[in-house]
Structure formats: structure tokens, C-alpha cells
N, C-alpha and C positions, 0 to 999 in steps of 0.2 A: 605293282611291286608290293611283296607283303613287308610290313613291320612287325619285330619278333619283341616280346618283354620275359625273360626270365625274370623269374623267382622263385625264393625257398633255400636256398643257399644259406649255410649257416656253420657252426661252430659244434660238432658231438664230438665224442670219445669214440675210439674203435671198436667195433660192434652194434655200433648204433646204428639208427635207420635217419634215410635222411630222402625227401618227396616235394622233384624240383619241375617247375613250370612254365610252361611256355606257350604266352598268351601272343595273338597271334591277329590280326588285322587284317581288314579286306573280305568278301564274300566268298573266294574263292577255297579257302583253308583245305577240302577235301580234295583240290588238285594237285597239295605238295605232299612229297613225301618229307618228311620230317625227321629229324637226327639229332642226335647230341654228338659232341666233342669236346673234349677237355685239353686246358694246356697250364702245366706243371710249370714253375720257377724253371725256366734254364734249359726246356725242353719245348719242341716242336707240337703243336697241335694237334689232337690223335684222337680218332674214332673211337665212341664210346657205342653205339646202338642209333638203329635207324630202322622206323617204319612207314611200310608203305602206306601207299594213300587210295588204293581203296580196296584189297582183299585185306591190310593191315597184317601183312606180312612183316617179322622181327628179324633182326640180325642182330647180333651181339660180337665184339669184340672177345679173343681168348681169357683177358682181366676177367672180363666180366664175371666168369664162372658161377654162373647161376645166381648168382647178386643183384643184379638190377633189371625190370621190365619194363622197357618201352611201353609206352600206349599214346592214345589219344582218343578224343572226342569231338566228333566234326559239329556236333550242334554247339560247343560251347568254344570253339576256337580255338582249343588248346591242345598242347602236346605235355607228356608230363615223361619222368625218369624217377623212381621208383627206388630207391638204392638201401639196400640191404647189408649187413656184415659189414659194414664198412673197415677200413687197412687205413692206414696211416699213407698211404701211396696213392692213394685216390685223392689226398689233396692236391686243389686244380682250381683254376675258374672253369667254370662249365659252361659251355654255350651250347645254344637252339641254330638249328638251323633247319632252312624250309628248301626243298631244292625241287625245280619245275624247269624243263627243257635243259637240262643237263647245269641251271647255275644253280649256283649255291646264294640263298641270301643268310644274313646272323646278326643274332641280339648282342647283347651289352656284356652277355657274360654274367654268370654268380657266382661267389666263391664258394667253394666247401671247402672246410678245412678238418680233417679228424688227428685227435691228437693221442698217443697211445700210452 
């Protein structure tokens, strides 16, 4: 079982950039595919970008619109989110998550909060 730690989560203004992290346990890190998801005050938890885990294949959500790049790093355990131009609507907690045989595992959550 992996355990996930976000971080990086913080407080900018709209337009600002903001480069969140997801540190990541176990030896296995390069057999998950790895995701973010965010969930708003008063709204369901919703797919933010997800990369594979080993051509590192991206997929982005429509928000995204060219604003934020997945990645990761299999030597350092990490998975990171990238976020750009940020909106006032992108405020959320943001979680990690690690998904291997179709589960999903997820961190603690960080918040971002942009204010405009």
C-alpha cells in the first residue's frame, strides 16, 4: 500500500502560479499512475490531471485549459501539479492520488486558495 503527502498548497492572487507535491512511499512509485483531484466547498470531488506510470502519458481535465502540467519523477517518489494562471475557481483542496489495479489510494489533501 502506498502513502501519499501533499504539499505546496497556499494562498496567491489570480494569475499567480502555484507547484504542488506529492511525495509518495514504498519502492514501487513507478507502478502507479498518479492523479490529482480537487474538491471545492459544497461540490463533489473532481478530476484535475492524471499521469501514467510508465510512457508518462497526461490527461487534463477541460478547466485545465493549458494551465497546469502533471509530471513526475520515479527516482525521487514524487508526483508534482504545476498550476498556472490561476482563477478564483480553482480554489479547492487538492489531493494526490496513486491508482494500481484499478484502486485508487489519496493523501491528506492541500488547500489552494486564489483570491481575485
Amino acid at each position: 500500500q502506498v502513502q501519499l503527502v501533499e504539499s505546496g498548497g497556499a494562498s496567491v492572487q489570480a494569475g499567480g502560479s502555484l507547484r504542488l507535491s506529492c511525495a509518495a512511499s514504498g519502492r514501487t512509485f513507478s507502478t502507479y499512475s498518479m492523479g490529482w483531484f480537487r474538491q471545492a466547498p459544497g461540490k463533489e470531488r473532481e478530476f484535475v490531471a492524471t499521469i501514467s506510470m510508465s510512457r508518462g502519458r497526461t490527461y487534463y481535465a477541460d478547466f485545465v485549459e493549458g494551465r497546469f502540467t502533471i509530471s513526475r519523477d520515479n527516482d525521487k517518489n514524487t508526483a508534482y501539479l504545476q498550476m498556472d494562471s490561476l482563477k478564483s475557481e480553482d480554489t479547492a483542496v487538492y489531493y494526490c492520488g496513486a491508482m494500481t489495479r484499478l484502486k485508487w489510494y489519496w493523501g491528506q489533501g492541500t488547500q489552494v486558495t486564489v483570491s481575485s
